[in-house]
N, C-alpha and C positions, 0 to 999 in steps of 0.2 A: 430965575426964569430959564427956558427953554432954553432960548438961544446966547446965552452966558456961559451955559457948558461948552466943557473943551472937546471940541471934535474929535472922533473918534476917526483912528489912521490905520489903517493894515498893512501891515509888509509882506507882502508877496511873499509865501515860503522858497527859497532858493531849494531848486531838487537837483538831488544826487544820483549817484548810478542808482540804486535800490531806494526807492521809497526817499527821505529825506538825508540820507546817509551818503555821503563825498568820499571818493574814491581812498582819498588818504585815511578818512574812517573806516572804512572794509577794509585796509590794509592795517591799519594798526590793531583792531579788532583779531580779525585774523591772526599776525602774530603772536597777540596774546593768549589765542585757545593753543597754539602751537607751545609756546613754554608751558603750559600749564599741561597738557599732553605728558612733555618730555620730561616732568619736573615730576611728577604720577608716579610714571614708568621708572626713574630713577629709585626714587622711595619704596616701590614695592618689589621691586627686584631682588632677589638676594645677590650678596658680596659673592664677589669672584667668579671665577671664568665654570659655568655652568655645564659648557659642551663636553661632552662627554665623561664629566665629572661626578660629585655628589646629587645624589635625589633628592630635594627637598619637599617631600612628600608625605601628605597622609598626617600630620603631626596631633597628637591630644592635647600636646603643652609645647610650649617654650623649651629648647634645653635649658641645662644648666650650664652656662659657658665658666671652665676653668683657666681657661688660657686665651691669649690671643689667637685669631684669626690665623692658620698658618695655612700652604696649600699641602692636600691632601691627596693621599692616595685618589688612583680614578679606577671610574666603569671600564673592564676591559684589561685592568693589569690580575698578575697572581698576587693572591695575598698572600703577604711575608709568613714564614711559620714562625711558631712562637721560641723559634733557640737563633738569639740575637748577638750575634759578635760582638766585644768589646772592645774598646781602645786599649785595653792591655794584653793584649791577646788570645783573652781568655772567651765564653759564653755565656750568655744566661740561659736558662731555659726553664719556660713558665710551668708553674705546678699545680693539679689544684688542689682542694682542700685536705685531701688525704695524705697529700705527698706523692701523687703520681703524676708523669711530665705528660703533657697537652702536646699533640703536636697534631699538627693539618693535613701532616704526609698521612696519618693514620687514618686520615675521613676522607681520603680522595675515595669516589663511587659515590659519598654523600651528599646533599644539600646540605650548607652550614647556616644556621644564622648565629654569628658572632653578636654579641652583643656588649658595648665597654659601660661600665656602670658604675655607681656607688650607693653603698646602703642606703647612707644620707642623704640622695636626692632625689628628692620629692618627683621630679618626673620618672625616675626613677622607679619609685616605691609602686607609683600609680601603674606603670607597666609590667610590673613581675608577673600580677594575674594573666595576663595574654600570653607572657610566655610561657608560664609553667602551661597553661591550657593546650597550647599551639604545640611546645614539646610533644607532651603526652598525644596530643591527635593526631600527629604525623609523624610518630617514629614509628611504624610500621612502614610507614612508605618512604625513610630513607630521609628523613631530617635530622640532624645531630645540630640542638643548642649548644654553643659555648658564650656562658658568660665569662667576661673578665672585671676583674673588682680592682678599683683604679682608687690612688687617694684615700686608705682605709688605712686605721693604725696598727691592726692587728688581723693575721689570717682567724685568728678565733670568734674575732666579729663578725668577720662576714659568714662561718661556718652556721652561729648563733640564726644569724638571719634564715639560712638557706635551710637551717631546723625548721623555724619557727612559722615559715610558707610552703615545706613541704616540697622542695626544687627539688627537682628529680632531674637535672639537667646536669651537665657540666660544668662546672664553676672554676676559673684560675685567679691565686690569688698574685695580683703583680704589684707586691710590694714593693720594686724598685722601679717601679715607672718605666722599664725599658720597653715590654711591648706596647705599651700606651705612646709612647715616644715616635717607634715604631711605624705603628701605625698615623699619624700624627692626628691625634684625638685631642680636641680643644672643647670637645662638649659631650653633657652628658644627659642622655643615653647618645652613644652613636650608632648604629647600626649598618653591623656589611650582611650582604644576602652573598654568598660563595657557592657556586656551583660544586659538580660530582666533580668536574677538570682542574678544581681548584682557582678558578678565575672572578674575579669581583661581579657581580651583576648590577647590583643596585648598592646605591649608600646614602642612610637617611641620616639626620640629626637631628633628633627630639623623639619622644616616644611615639608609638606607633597602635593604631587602633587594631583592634582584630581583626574585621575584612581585610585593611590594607596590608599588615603582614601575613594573611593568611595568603593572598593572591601573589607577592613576594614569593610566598614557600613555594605552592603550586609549578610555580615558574619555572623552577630550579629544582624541583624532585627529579630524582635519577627515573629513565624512559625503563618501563617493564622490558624485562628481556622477549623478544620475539619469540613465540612459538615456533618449534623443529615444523617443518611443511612434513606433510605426513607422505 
């Protein structure tokens, strides 16, 4: 029957500052969007002190990371030349495939783009196109590629290679790891953009699309010399 059922009772909804929500729920709410913010920003951040350091920019792949994490040359210093003192007093200095020494002092007026690489790595392999392209399209206006061939067991290998893609660039081969050292390269491709003053501009790690190093070069070509006023 009707009135055998159990009444039905409402409770008042207790309201909060906003709508049903208590002050100490907007505040632990709140907290939570704030770690999850910070916890983001950690994660997508790259490692290490960014200002005025490495560019991480523009990438097609992933490097290939050979080494740990180390801190690296920054935007703003001179790049080392490739003849490396050593602890026994003696030097290295890098060669490239022919047998003839590389050096930086000889491209100041140029834009450089260094490039440290290995045959073997597939980000690597996927990048060669852009640079042999990028070479050839701006050496009229004062680009000089240098690749350097890091981690390779034999100068004949990478010769092989730089046959078989037609590199009409630079190539040294640094079979003892000193200018790779040097430089403090832990992945591979690493990429320095070097001005004509010889000064670092930009420094990427991973390969690099062809807008994005095309605008790189751009940057860093040497200024046409001024016309005499007549």
């Amino acid at each position: 029957m009707a009135d055998e059922r159990p009444a039905f009772t409402h409770t008042k909804q207790r309201r909060g500052l906003i709508g049903p929500f208590t002050g100490r729920q907007l505040l632990f709410g709140f907290g939570a969007v704030i770690v999850a913010i910070v916890g983001l920003t950690i994660v997508t951040t790259p490692l290490g002190n960014t200002a005025g350091g490495p560019v991480f920019e523009d990438p097609l792949g992933t490097p290939f990371i050979i080494g740990p994490a180390v801190e690296g040359l920054r935007v703003g210093d001179i790049a080392p030349d490739f003849d490396v003192p050593l602890d026994d007093g003696t030097s290295y200095q890098l060669h490239d495939l022919d047998g003839n020494p590389v050096r930086l002092e000889d491209l100041r007026g140029k834009a450089v783009w260094l490039n440290f690489f290995a045959t073997w790595c597939p980000p690597c392999q996927g990048e060669t196109p852009i640079l042999r392209d990028l070479a050839e399209r701006y050496e009229d206006q004062g680009l000089e590629v240098v690749g350097v061939s890091v981690q390779e067991t034999t100068a004949d290998d990478v010769h092989a290679y730089a046959e078989r893609y037609q590199l009409p660039y630079t190539i040294g081969f640094d079979g003892s790891g000193h200018v790779f050292h040097q430089y403090r390269v832990y992945a591979l491709p690493t990429q320095f953009f070097i001005d004509p003053d010889g000064r670092i501009r930009y420094i990427a790690q991973g390969p690099m699309s062809e807008e994005g190093a095309s605008q790189r070069i751009e940057s860093i070509l040497p200024k046409p010399a001024a016309s005499p006023s007549s």
